[in-house]
C-alpha positions, 0 to 999 in steps of 0.5 A, a space after each residue: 482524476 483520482 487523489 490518494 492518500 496514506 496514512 498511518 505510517 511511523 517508527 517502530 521496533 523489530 517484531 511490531 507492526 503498523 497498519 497503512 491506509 490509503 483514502 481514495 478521492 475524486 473519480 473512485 468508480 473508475 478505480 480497478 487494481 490498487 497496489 502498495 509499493 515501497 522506497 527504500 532510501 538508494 534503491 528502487 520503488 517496487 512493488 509491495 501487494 496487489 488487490 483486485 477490484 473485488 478484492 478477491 485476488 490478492 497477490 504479495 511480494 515474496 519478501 512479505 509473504 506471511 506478514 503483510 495483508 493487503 485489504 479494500 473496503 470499496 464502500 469507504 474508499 479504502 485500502 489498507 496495508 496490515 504490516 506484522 512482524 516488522 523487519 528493518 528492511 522493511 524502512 522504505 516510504 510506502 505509496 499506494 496506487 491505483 489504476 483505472 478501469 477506462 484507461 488504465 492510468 495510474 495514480 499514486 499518493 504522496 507516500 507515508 514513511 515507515 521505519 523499522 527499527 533493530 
């Protein structure tokens, strides 16, 4: 079992920015790709950047491309999510998700709130 935790998030004005951190617990080797998804209230959770294990590969969202950077720190057991250029329709709860390497089950944290302001 893996437990996941974020932090970090919070309001704050247009153009500003916030760094999320997900703490990972439990069975940590057996962790694989991990994501960032956000929730905006009414609407779908999607997803929002992807890491590898290595963390070499990472992928982005076409609405955050540019803005956001996703990172890992596998020593500590981290994953952050650097947000700039913050925009309102970035409001959502973001979650952040792992997925095991033996068999692929996924694991999600309980989300943090982010909320953009104009």
């Amino acid at each position: 079992q893996v437990q996941l935790v974020e932090s970090g998030g919070g309001l704050v004005q247009a153009g500003g920015s916030l760094r999320l951190t997900c703490a990972a617990s439990g069975s940590t080797s057996s962790i694989n790709t991990m994501r960032w998804h956000r929730q905006a209230p009414g609407k779908q959770r999607t997803w929002v950047a992807i890491i590898t294990n290595g963390g070499s590969n990472t992928y982005y969202a076409d609405s955050v491309k540019g803005r956001f950077t996703i990172s890992r720190d596998n020593a500590e057991n981290t994953m952050f999510l650097q947000m700039n250029s913050l925009k309102p329709e970035d409001t959502a709860v973001y979650y952040c998700n792992a997925v095991s390497a033996r068999d692929y089950s996924e694991y999600w944290g309980q989300g943090t709130q982010v909320t953009v302001s104009s």
